[in-house]
N, C-alpha and C positions, 0 to 999 in steps of 0.2 A: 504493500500500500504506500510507502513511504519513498521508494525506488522514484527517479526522475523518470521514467519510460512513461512512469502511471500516470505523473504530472501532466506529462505532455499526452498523451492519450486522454486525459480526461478535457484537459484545455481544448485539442482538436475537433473533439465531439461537441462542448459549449460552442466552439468556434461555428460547425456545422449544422449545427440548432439553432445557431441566431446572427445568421449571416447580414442580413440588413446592416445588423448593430456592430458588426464586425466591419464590418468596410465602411461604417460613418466611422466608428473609432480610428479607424487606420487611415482614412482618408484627414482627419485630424494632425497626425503628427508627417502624413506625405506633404501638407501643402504647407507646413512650418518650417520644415527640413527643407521645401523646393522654394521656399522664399530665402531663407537666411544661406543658402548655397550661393543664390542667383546675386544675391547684395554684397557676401564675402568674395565669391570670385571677381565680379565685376569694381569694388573698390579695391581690390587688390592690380588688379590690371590697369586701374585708372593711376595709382600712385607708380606704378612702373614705366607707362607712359610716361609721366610725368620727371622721373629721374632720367630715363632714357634720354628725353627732348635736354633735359639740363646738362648733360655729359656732354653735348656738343659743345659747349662752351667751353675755354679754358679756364680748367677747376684754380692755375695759379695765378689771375689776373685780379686785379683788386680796384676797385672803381670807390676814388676817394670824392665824396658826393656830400649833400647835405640830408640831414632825414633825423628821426628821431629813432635811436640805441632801441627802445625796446620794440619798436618796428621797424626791422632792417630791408626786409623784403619791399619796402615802397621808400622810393629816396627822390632826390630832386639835384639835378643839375642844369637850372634854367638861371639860378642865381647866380651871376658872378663875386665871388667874393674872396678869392686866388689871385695871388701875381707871382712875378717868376723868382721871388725870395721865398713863397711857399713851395715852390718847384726845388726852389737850391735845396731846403728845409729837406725834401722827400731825399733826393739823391744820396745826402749825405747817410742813408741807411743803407747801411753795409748787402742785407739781405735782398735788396729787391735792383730789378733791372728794368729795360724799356720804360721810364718813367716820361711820361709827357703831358702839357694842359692839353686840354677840350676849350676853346670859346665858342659862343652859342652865337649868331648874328639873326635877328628876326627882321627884314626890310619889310618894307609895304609892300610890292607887290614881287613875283617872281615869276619868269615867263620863259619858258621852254621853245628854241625856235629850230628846227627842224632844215636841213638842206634842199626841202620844198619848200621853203618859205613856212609854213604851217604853224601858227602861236598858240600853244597852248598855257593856260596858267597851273602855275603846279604851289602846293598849298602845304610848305616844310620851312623846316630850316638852315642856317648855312652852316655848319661844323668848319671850324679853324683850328685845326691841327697836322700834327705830321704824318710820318706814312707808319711809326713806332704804334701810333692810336690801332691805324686799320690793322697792322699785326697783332697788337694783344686782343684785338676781336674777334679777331680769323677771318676776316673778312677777304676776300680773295677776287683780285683784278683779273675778270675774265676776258675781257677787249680792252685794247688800250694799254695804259701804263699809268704811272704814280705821275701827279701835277708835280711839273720841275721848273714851272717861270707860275707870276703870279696873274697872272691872268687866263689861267687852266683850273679848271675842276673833276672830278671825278665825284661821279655819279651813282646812283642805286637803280636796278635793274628796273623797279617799280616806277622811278623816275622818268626811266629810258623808255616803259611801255607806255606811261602814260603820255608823254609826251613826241614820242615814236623818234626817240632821239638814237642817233648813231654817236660812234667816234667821230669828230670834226665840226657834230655842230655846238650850237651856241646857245648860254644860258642868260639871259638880261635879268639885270636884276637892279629897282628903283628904291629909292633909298634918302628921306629926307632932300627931293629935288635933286639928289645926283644920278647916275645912269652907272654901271657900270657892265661890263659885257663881259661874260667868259667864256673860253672855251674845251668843249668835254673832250678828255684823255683819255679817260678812262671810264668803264662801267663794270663795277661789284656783281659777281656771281649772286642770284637770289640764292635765298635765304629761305628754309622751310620756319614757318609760323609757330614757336613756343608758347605754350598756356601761362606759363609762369613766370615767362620772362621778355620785355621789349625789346633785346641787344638784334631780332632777325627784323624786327619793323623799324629800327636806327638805322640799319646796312643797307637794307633796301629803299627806303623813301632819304636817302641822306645823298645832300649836294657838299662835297666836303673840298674846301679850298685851305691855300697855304695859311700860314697862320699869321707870320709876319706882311701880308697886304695892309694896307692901307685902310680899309675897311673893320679890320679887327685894330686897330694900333691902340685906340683909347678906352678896350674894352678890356675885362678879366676875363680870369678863366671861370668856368661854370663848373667845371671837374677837373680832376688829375689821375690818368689813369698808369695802372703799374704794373710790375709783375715779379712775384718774388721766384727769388731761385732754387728754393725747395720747397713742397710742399708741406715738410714738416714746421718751417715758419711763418708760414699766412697765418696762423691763431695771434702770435706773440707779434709778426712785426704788424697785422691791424691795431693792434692796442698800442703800440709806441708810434703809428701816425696818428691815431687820434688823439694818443696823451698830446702828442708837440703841438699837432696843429687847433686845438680848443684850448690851449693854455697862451696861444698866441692872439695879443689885442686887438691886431686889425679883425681879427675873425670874429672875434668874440663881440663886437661893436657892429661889425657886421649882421651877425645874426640877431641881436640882441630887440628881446618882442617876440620874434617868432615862434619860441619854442622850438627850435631846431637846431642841432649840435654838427659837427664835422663828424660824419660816417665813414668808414673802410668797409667796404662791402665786397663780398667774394661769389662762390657759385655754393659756397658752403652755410653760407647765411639764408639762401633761397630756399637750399635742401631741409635745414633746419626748422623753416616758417611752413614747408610741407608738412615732416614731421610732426609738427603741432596741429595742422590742423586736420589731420587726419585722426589725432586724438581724440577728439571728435566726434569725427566718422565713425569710429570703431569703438566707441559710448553708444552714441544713435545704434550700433548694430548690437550690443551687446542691450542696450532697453527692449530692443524688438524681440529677440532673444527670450529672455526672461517673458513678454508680453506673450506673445506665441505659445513659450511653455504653460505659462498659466491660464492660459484659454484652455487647451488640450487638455490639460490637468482637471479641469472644471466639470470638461464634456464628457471625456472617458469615465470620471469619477461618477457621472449622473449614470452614464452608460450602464457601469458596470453594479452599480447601488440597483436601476435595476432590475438587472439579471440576478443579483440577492434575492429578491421578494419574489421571484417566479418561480427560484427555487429552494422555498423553504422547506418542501417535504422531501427533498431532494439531499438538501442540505443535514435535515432531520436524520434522515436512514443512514448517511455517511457518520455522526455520533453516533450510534447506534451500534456500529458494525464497528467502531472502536478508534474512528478518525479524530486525530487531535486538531485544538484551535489551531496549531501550527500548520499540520497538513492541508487543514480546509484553507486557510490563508495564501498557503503555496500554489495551491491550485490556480487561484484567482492572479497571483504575482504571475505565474507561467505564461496565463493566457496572457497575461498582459505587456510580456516580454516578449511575446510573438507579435503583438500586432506595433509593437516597438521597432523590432528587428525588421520587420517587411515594410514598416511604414517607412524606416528611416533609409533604405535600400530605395525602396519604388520612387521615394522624394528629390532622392542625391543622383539619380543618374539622368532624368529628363533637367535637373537644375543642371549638370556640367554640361547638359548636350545644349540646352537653351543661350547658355552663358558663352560659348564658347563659339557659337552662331553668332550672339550678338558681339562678342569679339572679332570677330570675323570681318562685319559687317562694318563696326566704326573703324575698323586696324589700329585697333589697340593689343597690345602684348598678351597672351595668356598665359597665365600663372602655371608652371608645369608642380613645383611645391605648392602642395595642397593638404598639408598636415596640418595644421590648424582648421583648415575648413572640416576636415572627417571628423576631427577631435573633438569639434562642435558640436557636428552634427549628429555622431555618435553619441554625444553627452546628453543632447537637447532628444533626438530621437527615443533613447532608450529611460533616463531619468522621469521626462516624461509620466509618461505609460506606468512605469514600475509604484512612481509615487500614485497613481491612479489605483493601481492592484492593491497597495497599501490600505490605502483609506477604505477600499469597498472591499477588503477583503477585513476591517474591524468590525464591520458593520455586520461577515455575516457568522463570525466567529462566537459575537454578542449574543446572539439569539438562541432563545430558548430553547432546549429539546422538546418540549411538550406544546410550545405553540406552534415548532415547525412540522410537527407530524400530524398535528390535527388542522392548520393550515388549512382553508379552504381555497 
């Protein structure tokens, strides 16, 4: 009597007696198991995306910007408030290379002219810097060449479509009543589109002239960008340019009101504000989680409460023949570890075939480690159910021998 064969034989037989009730039970814990698969694989591929798109950047370049420390991931370099004694400032650290400013030039109007004649207005800004910028960016001269006199630019591919600009022609550009005219050298390889990051929408919509023209001479820089020479020092030498340069007056006067401090920002700071806010994400899934299970827990418990009272005389003649509360209870845990086991099976393979479609479909990465997804959903599957068998198997352990045999 006491043998697991019996358990499962006699769960089989309840199973086949009260089929209806068995496949709402089970259908309970497939469609908790086919949601929380579909939500854990697919924000898992999403955050992989995500890392993936960031690795194109170089992880050792360091963009010295304005922004506020405890939000690194959104920063601002439209402010000038650098000059080339903040540049000397940067150089003199031992760790880092390719240091250069950024000046921002925003004119009134800006107009793309085409070797048909053809004006189009284009709706950016002018970057004044050197060719050290476009390397710590990656950004890569696919036609053309680097601007080597000052009245050449080199342009974003985005620019060159909208504008239907080749190598050779001309960019005008009006400016406080002056005019001044330049010509494209160059045009920037496009740049595939990052979610979390603007450095492929700079490269592409960017008109980037020399620094020293005419047009930049009475401006600052807006940023300074760098690049340290191992990766083991981008933590320690961000925090000694921030120490120098917030401890420095022009800056400090500078920003002063804004609430905003001199930031070093890297690809490691982006990854980091991922990080957190996926913390989040996988809160929200662990609420659902929990919500899903206690739904399930609620239904199966009513389920199987009951399947108690149908069979009291049932129940009755099992004390009788000498079954203990423990075995009667067993019984009830069994079947309810069956419809666990099958539930959380039949759930898990239409969510990875669902998921993995819809992976497909947006070309996002799929998650091949899925150990944590099983571990869930094995936990959430089978816990489930078991705490169901619990509760309705007190309910039928309680009961009288002499009300369950005369039971009508």
């Amino acid at each position: 009597m006491s043998s697991i064969v019996e358990y499962i034989k006699f769960s089989l037989s309840s199973i086949k007696n009260n089929k209806i009730r068995f496949v709402l039970s089970m259908f309970n814990i497939t469609l908790g198991v086919f949601l929380v698969t579909v939500i854990i694989i697919m924000a898992g591929s999403f955050k992989d995306k995500m890392y993936t798109e960031m690795k194109v950047s170089d992880e050792k370049v360091i963009s010295i910007v304005q922004g506020r420390p405890e939000s690194r991931a959104s920063y601002y370099y439209s402010y000038p408030i650098f000059d080339n004694s903040h540049i000397d400032m940067i150089k003199k650290i031992s760790s880092l290379k390719n240091v250069v400013g950024v000046k921002v030039w925003s004119p009134d109007s800006i107009t793309a002219v085409n070797s048909k004649g053809q004006r189009k207005s284009v709706f950016t800004r002018i970057i004044g810097t050197k060719k050290l910028f476009l390397d710590n960016l990656g950004a890569i001269i696919e036609h053309g060449r680097i601007f080597k006199k000052g009245n050449e630019v080199v342009i974003g591919a985005k620019i060159a479509e909208i504008g239907s600009i080749q190598v050779g022609d001309k960019i005008e550009i009006e400016d406080s009543n002056r005019k001044y005219i330049f010509t494209v050298c160059g045009i920037l390889k496009l740049q595939k589109p990052q979610m979390f990051s603007d450095t492929p929408d700079l490269i592409n919509f960017m008109i980037a002239a020399p620094v020293d023209i005419d047009a930049f001479s009475n401006k600052k820089y807006g940023m300074i960008s760098a690049k340290v020479n191992s990766i083991n020092f981008l933590e320690s030498t961000c925090k000694e340019i921030e120490r120098i340069l917030n401890s420095d007056n022009l800056i400090k006067s500078e920003l002063k009101g804004w609430g905003l401090s001199v930031i070093a920002v890297s690809r490691m700071d982006v990854l980091k504000a991922i990080n957190n806010w996926f913390r989040y994400i996988y809160f929200f899934i662990l609420v659902v989680i929990i919500m899903v299970s206690l739904i399930s827990v609620a239904n199966i418990t009513n389920t199987m409460i009951t399947t108690v009272y149908e069979r009291y005389q049932e129940i009755g003649i099992m004390k009788v023949v000498g079954a203990s509360n423990l075995q009667i209870a067993a019984f009830y845990i069994f079947e309810c570890a069956i419809i666990g086991i099958l539930g959380t099976f039949i759930g898990l393979i239409p969510g990875i075939l669902l998921s993995r479609l819809l992976v497909y479909i947006i070309k996002w990465n799929y998650i091949t480690d899925n150990t944590l997804l099983f571990i869930t959903c094995t936990v959430m599957g089978l816990i489930s159910p078991l705490l169901a068998g619990y509760l309705a198997s007190r309910k039928a352990v309680k009961l009288q021998l002499i009300n369950a045999l005369y039971k009508e």
